[in-house]
C-alpha positions as CSV (number, residue, x, y, z in Angstrom):
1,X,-20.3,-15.6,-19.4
2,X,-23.6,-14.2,-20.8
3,X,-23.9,-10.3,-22.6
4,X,-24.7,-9.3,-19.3
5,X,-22.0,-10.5,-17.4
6,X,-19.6,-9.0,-20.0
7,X,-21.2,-5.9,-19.9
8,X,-20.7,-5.6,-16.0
9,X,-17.1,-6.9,-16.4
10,X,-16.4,-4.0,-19.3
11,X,-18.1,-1.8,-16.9
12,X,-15.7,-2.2,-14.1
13,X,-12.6,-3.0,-16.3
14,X,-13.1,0.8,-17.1
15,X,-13.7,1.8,-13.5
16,X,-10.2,0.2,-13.1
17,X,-8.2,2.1,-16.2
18,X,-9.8,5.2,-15.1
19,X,-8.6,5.1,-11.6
20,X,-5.3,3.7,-12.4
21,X,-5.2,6.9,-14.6
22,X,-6.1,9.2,-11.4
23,X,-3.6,7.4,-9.0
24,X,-1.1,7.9,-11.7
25,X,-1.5,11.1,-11.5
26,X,-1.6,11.6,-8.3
27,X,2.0,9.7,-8.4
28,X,3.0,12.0,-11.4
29,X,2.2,15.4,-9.7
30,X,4.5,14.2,-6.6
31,X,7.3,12.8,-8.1
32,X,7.0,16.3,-10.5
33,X,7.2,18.2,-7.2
34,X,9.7,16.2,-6.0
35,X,12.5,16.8,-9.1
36,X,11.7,20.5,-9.4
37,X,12.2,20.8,-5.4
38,X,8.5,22.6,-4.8
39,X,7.0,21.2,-1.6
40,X,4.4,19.1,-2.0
41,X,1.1,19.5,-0.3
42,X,0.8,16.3,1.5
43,X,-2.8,16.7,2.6
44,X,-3.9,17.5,-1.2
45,X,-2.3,14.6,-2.3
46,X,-3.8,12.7,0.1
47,X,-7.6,13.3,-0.6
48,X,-6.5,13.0,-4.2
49,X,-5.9,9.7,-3.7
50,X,-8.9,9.0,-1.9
51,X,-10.9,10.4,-4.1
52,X,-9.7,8.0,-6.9
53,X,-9.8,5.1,-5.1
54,X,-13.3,5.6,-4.1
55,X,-14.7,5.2,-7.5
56,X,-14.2,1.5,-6.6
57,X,-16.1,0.0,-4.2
58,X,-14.2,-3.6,-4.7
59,X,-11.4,-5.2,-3.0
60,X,-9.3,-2.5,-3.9
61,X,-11.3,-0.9,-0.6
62,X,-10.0,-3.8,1.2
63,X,-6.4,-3.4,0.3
64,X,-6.5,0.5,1.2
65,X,-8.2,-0.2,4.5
66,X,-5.2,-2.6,5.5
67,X,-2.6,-0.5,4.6
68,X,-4.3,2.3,6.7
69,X,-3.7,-0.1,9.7
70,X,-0.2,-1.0,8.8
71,X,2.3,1.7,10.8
72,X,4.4,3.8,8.3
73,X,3.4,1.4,4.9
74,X,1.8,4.8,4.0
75,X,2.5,8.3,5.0
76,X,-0.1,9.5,7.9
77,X,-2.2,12.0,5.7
78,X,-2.8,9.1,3.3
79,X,-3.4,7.0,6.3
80,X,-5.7,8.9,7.5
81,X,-7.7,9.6,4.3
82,X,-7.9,5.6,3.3
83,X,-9.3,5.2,7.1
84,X,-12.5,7.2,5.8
85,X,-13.0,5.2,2.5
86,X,-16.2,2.7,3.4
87,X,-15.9,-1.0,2.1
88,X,-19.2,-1.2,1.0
89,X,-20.2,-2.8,-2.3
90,X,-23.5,-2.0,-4.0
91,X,-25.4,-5.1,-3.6
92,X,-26.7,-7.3,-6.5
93,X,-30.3,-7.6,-7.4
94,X,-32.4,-10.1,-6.4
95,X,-32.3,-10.9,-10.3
96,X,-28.4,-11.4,-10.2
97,X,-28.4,-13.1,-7.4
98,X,-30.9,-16.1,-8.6
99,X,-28.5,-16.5,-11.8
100,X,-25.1,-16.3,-9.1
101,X,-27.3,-18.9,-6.9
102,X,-28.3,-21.4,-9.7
103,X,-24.1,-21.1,-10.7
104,X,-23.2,-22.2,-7.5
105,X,-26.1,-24.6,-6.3
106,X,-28.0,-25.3,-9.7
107,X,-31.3,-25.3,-11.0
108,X,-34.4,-25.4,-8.4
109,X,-32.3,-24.4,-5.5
110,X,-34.6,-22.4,-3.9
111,X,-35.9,-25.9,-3.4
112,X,-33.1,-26.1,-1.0
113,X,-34.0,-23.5,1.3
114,X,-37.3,-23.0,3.5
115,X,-37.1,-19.2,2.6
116,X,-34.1,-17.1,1.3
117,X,-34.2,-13.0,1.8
118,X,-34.1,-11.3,-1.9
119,X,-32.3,-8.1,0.0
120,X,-28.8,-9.0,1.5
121,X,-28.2,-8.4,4.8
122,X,-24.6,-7.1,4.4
123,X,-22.4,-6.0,1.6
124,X,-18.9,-6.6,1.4
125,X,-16.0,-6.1,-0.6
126,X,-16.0,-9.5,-1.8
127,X,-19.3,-10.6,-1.4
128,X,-22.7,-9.7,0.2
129,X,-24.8,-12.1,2.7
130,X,-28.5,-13.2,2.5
131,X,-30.2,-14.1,5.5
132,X,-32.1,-17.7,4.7
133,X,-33.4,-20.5,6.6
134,X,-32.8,-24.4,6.3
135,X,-35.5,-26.9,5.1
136,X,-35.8,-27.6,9.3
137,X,-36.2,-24.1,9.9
138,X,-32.4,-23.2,10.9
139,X,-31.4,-19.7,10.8
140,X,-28.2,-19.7,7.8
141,X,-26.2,-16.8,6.5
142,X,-25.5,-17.4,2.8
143,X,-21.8,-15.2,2.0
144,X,-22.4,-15.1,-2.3
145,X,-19.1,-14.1,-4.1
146,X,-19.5,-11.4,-6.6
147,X,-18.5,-12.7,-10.0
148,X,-15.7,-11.5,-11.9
149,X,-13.7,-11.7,-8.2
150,X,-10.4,-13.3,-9.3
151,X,-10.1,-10.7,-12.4
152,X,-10.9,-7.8,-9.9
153,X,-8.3,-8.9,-7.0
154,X,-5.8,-9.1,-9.5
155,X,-6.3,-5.8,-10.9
156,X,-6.6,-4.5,-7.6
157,X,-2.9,-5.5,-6.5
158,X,-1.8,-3.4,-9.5
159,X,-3.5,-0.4,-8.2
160,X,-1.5,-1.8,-5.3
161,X,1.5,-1.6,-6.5
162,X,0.9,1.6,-7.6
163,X,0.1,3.0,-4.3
164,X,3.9,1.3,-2.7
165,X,5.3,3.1,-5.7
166,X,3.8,6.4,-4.5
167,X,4.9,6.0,-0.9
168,X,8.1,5.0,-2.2
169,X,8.7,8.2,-4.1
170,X,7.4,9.9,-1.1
171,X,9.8,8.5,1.5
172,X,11.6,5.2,0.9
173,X,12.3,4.5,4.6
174,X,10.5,0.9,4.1
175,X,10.5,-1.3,1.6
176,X,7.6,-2.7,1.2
177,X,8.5,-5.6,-1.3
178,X,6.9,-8.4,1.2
179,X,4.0,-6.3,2.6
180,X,2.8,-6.3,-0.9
181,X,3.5,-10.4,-1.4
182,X,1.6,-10.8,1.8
183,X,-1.3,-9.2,1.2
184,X,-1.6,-10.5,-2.2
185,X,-1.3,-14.1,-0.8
186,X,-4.1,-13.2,1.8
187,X,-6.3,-11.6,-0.3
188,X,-6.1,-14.5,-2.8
189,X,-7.0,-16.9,-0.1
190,X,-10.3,-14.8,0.8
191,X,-11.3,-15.7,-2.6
192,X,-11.6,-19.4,-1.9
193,X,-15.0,-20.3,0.3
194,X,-14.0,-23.8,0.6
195,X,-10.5,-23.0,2.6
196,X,-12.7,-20.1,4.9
197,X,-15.3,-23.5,5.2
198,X,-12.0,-24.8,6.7
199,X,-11.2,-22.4,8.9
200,X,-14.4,-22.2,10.3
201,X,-13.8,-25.5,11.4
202,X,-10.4,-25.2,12.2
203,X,-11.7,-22.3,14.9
204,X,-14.2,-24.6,16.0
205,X,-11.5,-27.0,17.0
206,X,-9.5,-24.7,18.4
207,X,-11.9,-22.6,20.3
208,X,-13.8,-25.6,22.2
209,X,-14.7,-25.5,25.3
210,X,-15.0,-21.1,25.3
211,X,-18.4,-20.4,26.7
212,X,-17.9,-16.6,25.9
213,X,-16.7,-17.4,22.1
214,X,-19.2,-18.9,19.1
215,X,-17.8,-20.4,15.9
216,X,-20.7,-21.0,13.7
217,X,-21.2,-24.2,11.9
218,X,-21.2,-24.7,8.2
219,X,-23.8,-26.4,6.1
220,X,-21.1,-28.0,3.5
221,X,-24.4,-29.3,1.2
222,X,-25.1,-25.7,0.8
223,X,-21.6,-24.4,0.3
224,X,-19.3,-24.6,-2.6
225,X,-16.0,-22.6,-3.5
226,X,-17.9,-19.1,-4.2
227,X,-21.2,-19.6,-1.9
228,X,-20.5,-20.1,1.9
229,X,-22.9,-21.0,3.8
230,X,-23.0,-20.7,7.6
231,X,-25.2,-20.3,10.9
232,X,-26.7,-17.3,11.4
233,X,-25.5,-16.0,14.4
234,X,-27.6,-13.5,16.5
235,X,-26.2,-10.6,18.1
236,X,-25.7,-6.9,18.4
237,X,-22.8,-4.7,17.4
238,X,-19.6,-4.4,19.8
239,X,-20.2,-0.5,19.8
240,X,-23.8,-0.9,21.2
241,X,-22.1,-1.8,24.4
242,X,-18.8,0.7,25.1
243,X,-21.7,2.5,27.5
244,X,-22.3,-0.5,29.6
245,X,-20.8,-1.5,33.1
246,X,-17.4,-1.7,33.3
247,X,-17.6,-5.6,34.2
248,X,-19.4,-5.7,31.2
249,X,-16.8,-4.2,28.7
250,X,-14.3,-6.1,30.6
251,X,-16.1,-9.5,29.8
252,X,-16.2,-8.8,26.2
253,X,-12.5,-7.7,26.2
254,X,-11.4,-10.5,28.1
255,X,-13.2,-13.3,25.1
256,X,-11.8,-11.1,22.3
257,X,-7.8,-11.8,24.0
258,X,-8.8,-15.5,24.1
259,X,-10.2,-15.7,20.6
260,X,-7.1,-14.2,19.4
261,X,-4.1,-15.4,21.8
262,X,-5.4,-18.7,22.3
263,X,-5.2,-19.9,18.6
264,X,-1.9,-17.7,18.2
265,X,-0.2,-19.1,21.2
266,X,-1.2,-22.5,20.7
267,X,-1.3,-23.3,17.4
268,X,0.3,-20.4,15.6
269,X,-3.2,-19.3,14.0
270,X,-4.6,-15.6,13.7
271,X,-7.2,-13.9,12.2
272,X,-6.1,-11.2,10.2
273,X,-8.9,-8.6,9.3
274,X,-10.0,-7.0,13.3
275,X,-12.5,-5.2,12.1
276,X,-15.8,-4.7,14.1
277,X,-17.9,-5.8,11.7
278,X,-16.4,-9.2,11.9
279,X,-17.9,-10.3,15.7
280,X,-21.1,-9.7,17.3
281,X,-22.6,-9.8,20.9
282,X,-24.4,-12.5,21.9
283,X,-26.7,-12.8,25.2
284,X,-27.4,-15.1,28.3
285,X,-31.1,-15.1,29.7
286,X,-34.5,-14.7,27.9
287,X,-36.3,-11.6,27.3
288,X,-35.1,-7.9,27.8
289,X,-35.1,-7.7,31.4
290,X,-33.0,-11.3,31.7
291,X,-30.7,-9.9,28.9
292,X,-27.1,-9.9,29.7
293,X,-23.9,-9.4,27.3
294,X,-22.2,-12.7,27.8
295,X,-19.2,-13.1,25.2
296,X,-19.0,-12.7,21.0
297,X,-20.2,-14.3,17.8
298,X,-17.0,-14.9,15.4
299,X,-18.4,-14.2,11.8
300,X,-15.8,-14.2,9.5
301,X,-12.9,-16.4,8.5
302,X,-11.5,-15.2,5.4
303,X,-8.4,-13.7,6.2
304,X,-6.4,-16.3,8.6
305,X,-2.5,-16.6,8.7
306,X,-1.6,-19.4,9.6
307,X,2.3,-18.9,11.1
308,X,5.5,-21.3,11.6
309,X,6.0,-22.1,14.9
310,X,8.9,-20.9,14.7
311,X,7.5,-16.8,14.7
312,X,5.6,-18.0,17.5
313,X,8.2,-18.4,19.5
314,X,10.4,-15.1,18.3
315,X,6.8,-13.3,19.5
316,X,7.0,-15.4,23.0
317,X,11.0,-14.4,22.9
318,X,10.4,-10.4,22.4
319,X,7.7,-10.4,25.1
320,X,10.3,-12.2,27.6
321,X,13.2,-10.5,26.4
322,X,11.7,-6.7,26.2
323,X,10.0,-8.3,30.2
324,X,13.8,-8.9,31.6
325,X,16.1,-6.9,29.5
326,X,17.6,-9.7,27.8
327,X,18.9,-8.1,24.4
328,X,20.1,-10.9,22.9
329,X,16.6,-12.7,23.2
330,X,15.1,-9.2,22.1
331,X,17.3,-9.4,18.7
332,X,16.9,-13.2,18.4
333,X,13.7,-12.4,17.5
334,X,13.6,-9.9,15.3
335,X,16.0,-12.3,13.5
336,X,13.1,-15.3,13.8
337,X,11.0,-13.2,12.1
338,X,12.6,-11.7,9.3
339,X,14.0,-8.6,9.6
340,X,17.8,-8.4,7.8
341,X,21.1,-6.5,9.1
342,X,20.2,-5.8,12.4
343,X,22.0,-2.6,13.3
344,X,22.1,-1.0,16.7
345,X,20.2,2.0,15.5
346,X,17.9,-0.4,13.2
347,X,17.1,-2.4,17.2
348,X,16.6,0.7,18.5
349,X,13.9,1.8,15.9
350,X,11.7,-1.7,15.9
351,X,12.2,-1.8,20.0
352,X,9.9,1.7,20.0
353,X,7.6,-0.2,18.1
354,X,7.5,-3.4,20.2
355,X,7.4,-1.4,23.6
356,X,4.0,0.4,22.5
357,X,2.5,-3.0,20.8
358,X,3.6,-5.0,24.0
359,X,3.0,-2.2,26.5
360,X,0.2,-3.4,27.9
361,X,1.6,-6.8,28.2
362,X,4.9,-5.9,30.2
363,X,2.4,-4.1,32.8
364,X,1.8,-6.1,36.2
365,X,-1.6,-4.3,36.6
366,X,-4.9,-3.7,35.8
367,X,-4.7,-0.8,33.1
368,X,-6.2,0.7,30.1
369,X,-4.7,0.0,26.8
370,X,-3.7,3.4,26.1
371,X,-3.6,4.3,30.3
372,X,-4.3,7.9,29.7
373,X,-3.2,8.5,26.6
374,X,-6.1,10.1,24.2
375,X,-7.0,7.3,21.6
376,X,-6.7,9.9,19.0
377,X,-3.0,10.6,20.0
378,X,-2.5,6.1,20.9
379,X,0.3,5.1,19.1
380,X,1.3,8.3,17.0
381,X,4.2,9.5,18.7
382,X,5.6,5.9,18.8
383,X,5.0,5.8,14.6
384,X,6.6,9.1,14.2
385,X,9.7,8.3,16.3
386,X,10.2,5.2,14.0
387,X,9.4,6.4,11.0
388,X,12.3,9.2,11.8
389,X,14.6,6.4,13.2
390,X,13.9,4.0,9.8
391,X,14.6,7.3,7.7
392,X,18.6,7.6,9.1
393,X,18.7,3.9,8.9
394,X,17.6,3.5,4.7
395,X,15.5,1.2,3.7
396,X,14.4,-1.6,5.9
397,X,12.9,-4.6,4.6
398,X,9.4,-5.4,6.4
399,X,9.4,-9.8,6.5
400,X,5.7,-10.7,5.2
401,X,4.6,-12.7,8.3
402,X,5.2,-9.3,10.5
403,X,2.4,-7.7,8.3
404,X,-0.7,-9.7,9.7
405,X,0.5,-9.9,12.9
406,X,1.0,-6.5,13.5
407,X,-1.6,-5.7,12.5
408,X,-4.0,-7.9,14.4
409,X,-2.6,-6.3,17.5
410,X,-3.3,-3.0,16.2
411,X,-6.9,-4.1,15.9
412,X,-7.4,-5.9,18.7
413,X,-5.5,-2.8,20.7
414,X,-8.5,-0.5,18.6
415,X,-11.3,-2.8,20.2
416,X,-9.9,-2.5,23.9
417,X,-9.9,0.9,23.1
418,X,-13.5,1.1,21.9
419,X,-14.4,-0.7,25.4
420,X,-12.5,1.6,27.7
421,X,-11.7,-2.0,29.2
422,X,-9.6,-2.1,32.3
423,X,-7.8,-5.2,32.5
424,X,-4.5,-7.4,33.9
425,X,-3.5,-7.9,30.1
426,X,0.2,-9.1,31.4
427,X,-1.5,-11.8,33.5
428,X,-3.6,-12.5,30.1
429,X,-0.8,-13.1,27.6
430,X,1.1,-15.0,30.9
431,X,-1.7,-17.3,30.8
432,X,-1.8,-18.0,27.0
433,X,1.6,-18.4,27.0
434,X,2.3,-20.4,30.4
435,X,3.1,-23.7,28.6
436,X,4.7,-22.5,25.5
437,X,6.5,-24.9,23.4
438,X,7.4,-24.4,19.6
439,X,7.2,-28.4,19.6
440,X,4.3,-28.5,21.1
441,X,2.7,-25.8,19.0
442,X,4.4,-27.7,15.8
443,X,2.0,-30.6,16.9
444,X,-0.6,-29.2,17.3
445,X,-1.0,-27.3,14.7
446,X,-0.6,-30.2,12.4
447,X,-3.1,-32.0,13.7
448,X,-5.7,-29.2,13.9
449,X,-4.7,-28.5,10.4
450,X,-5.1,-32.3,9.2
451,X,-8.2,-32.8,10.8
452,X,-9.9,-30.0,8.6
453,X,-7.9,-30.6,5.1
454,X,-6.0,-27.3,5.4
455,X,-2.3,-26.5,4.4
456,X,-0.3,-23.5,5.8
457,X,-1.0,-19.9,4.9
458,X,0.9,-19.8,1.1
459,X,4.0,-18.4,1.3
C-alpha cells in the first residue's frame, strides 16, 4: 500500500470512528429516553441518524438503502429518512484510477484499450464505471473497485449492527439476527467481480431467447476479481418513459416480470438490488422518428441470491394456497422458508403481508399494482397492521432467504408502480409457474450453475 493509500485508508478509518460515535449516540439518547420513561421524538431521531450516516458515502449507504426496503427491519421515520440518503461515491481521479488500473491489469494497459474515458460515467458505492472502447472499436463499461473495499464492508456491518441494536431498543417485535447474516453474505459476494463475471453469464443462459431482455457480455481478458469489464449497453433511463403510451409502459413491465420470475421460477435465481439505476431502455428502429422503446438492458449482477429449490416451491405453495384457501399449504410454507413456532396469531400477521405482496397475483384481471391505492399510501397500512400484530406476538425470527426475496418484490412492485402499468399479473406468474417442479428446478439449476463455475449463494 503506498503513503497515499494509507493516508486515504486513515482518512476513512476516521470517517468510520466518528460516525460510529454519532450513531452511538443517537442509540444512547433513545435507550436514555426509554429508562427515564420521556417519549422520544421519533422523527428527531430519525434525521439524527441520517445525518450521521451521510458522512459516508460507502457501502454503508448500500446497507441503509436496503434496510429502507425491508418492511418493519426499521421503524418508518428511519425508513423514510435512509430512503433520502444518495449512494453516490465521490469518484477517483483520473490519477487514482491509472495506479487502480495498472493493479488490476498491469503496466501499459492503456495499451489494452482503443480509448478509456479519464471521467467515470457512474459512481457507486462499491465502485465507479469508465466508459472505454476495445482495440476493435467495441463499446465496454469498465466497473473499478475502490481500494480498501473489503476493510470498508466490514466496518460497515458493524455500523450495521449498530443500527439492529437501535431498532431493537426501539421496538423488539423482529429479530433481526438473519437479516443481518444475509446481508452480510450478499454484500460480501458484491465484492468479488469474478462471481458477478459469473452471473452475468449465468443470466445469459438463463435469459436466452428474450428479445425484450439484454445481458451484456463480458470481456474476461479485461476483467479480474476487482475490475469488471462488460458491454456497454445503450439506453435511456426507465423514468424517461412513465409518460409514454400505455402499451408502451406495459411492454417494459411485462420484460422486467420475465427477467425476474423467469430465473426465480425456473431456476431458483434472483437479483437482489431493484433499483432503477440497475436497467436501462433500449430501442428498435433507426433514428428518432423510427425510435421505439422495445424491452431493457440488465446492468448489474452483483447482488444475486441464488435459492434452494426447496423456497421455490414454499413461494409456488403460498401463491396456490393464499389462491384456494388451502391453509395447510399456506403454513407449509411459511415452514419451507424459515419462519419458527407458527402460531395462529403469528399466520395471521405474515398472511397480511403475503396478501399485499401477492395481491396482484391472486387477481384474474388486468389491474394496476396498487389498483387505486395512492403509491404514497401502497403498502403502509399492510406494514402497520403487521408490525402491530408482530408486537402481541414477541419477537419473530425473520429466516435470511425471506430478506432478498422480499424485497425484490417490493422493487419490482416500485417499478410497476413508476410505469402506471396495467397488466394480467395473475396470468403472468401462471405462466412462469405453469410447469413447476422443485426437481426440475433442482436440475436445472445445477447445470446452469456448472456451466458458469458458480456455487450457491453462501449460506
Amino acid at each position: 500500500m503506498t503513503d497515499r493509500e494509507k493516508n486515504r485508508f486513515s482518512a476513512r478509518a476516521k470517517r468510520y470512528a466518528n460516525v460510529g460515535t454519532k450513531v452511538g449516540g443517537v442509540a444512547a439518547r433513545m435507550a436514555g429516553a426509554r429508562l427515564m420513561g420521556v417519549p422520544q421524538d421519533r422523527a428527531a431521531n430519525a434525521i439524527g441518524l441520517a445525518a450521521a450516516l451521510g458522512g459516508l458515502k460507502g457501502p454503508i449507504m448500500k446497507v441503509a438503502q436496503l434496510l429502507a426496503t425491508i418492511p418493519d427491519a426499521l421503524p418508518a421515520e428511519y425508513a423514510t429518512e435512509l430512503t433520502k440518503l444518495q449512494s453516490q461515491a465521490p469518484p477517483m481521479g483520473w490519477a487514482f484510477v491509472k495506479r487502480r488500473m495498472n493493479a488490476e491489469l498491469g503496466a501499459g494497459w492503456e495499451e489494452k484499450f482503443k480509448s478509456f474515458e479519464h471521467h467515470p460515467a457512474a459512481a457507486a458505492s462499491l465502485g465507479q464505471v469508465h466508459r472505454a472502447r476495445a482495440l476493435d472499436g467495441s463499446e465496454l463499461a469498465c466497473k473499478l473497485q475502490y481500494p480498501d473495499m473489503q476493510s470498508a464492508v466490514e466496518a460497515d456491518l458493524g455500523q450495521l449492527k449498530l443500527l439492529f441494536a437501535i431498532r431493537k431498543r426501539f421496538d423488539p417485535a423482529l429479530d433481526t439476527t438473519e437479516i443481518a447474516k444475509e446481508i452480510a453474505a450478499r454484500l460480501r459476494e458484491e465484492l468479488d467481480y469474478t462471481r458477478e463475471a459469473r452471473h452475468v453469464a449465468l443470466y445469459r443462459n438463463m435469459l436466452k431467447g428474450s428479445d425484450a431482455i439484454r445481458v451484456p457480455e463480458v470481456w474476461p481478458e479485461l476483467s479480474t476479481g476487482r475490475l469488471l469489464t462488460m458491454d456497454w449497453m445503450t439506453g435511456r433511463k426507465l423514468l424517461e418513459h412513465k409518460d409514454d403510451t400505455l402499451a408502451v409502459r406495459n411492454r417494459l413491465a411485462t420484460a422486467m416480470f420475465t427477467a425476474w420470475w423467469h430465473p426465480f421460477s425456473r431456476f431458483g435465481v434472483i437479483h437482489g438490488d431493484p433499483h432503477l439505476g440497475n436497467y436501462t431502455v433500449f430501442d428498435n428502429g433507426n433514428g428518432k422518428s423510427l425510435r421505439r422503446p422495445a424491452g431493457i438492458n440488465l446492468l448489474d449482477y452483483g447482488c444475486i441470491r441464488i435459492f434452494p429449490p426447496s423456497f421455490v416451491g414454499g413461494v409456488v405453495d403460498l401463491y396456490r394456497g393464499l389462491l384456494t384457501g388451502d391453509d395447510d399449504r399456506v403454513v407449509h410454507a411459511y415452514e419451507v422458508w424459515g419462519f419458527k413456532r407458527l402460531s395462529r396469531e403469528l399466520i395471521e400477521a405474515l398472511n397480511i403481508w403475503a396478501r399485499f405482496i401477492y395481491g396482484p397475483l391472486l387477481d384474474d384481471r388486468v389491474r394496476s399494482v396498487a389498483d387505486g391505492v395512492k403509491p404514497s399510501e401502497y403498502g403502509r397500512k399492510e406494514a402497520f397492521q403487521v408490525h402491530q400484530a408482530l408486537k402481541k406476538r414477541g419477537p419473530v425470527m425473520v429466516p435470511r432467504e425471506f430478506v432478498f426475496m422480499d424485497r425484490a418484490a417490493i422493487g419490482l412492485g416500485a417499478v410497476f408502480l413508476h410505469l402506471a402499468a396495467e397488466l394480467n399479473f395473475h396470468r403472468l406468474f401462471d405462466e412462469a409457474i405453469e410447469h413447476f417442479s422443485i426437481r426440475e428446478v433442482a436440475a436445472r439449476q445445477t447445470a446452469a450453475l456448472a456451466e458458469v463455475g458458480l456455487k450457491p449463494s453462501a449460506p
